[in-house]
C-alpha positions as CSV (number, residue, x, y, z in Angstrom):
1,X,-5.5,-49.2,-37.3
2,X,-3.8,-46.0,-36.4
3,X,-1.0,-44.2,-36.8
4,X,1.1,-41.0,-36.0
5,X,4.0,-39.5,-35.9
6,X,6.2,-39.7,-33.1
7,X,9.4,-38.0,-31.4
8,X,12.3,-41.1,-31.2
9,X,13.8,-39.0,-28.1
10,X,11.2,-40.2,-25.8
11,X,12.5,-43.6,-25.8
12,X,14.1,-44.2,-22.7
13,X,15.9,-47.9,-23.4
14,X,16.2,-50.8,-26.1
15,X,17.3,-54.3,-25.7
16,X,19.8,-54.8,-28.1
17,X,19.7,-58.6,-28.0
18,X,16.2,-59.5,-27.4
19,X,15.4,-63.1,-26.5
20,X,12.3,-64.8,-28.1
21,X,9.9,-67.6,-27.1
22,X,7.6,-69.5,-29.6
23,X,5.2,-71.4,-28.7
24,X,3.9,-74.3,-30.9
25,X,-0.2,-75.5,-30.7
26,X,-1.4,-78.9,-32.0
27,X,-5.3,-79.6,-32.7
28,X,-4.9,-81.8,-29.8
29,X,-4.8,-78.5,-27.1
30,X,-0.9,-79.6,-26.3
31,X,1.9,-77.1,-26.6
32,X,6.1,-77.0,-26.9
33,X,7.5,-74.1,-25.5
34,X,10.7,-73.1,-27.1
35,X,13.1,-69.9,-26.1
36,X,15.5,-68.4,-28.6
37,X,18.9,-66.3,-28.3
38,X,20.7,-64.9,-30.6
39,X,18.7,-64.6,-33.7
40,X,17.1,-61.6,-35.3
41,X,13.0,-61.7,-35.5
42,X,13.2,-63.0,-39.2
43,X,15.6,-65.9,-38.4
44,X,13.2,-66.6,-35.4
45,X,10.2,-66.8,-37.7
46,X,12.1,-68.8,-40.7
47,X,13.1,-71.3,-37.5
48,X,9.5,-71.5,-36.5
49,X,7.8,-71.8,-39.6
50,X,10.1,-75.2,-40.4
51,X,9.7,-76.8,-37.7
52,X,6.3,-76.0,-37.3
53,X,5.1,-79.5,-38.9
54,X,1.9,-78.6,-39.1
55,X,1.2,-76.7,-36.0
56,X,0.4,-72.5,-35.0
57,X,2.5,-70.6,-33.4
58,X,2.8,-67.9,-31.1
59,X,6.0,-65.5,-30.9
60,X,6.7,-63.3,-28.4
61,X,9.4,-61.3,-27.3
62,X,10.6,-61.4,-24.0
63,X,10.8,-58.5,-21.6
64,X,12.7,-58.2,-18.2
65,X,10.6,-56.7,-15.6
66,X,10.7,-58.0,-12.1
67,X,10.3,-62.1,-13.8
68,X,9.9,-61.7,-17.3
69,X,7.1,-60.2,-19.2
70,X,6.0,-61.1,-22.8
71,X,5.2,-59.0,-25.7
72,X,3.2,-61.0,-28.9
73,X,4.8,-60.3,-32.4
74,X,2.4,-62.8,-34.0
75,X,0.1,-65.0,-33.5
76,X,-2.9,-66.0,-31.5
77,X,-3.3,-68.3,-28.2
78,X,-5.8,-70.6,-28.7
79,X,-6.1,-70.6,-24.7
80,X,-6.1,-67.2,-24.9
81,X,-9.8,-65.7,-23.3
């Protein structure tokens, strides 16, 4: 890991009401795909965690750009390369 310092004025925007999408992995290889408004990132993961039911799970944040872009918070695809 790394770290540094950094200058907050060289943010250019924020999304202020981010939308989230978990998605939930069984042993079997099937997934449920779930998207989230209006909840902060700990509500999301207090959500995810109880319904979980013995599954992983991915979060990600959503990002607009030309369709819609994901950022992972947690988590790791198991179909991931």
């Amino acid at each position: 890991m790394e770290t540094a310092l950094v200058d907050p004025r060289d943010q250019t925007w924020e999304i202020e009401d981010p939308v989230f999408r978990v998605y939930f992995h069984d042993q079997r290889g099937t997934s449920s795909e779930y998207e989230v408004r209006g909840a902060q990132v700990d509500e999301v993961l207090d959500w995810a965690a109880r319904v979980a039911d013995g599954r992983t799970f991915v979060l990600y944040v959503c990002v607009p750009d030309e369709g819609i872009g994901l950022v992972r918070l947690l988590g790791q695809d198991p179909n991931a390369a």
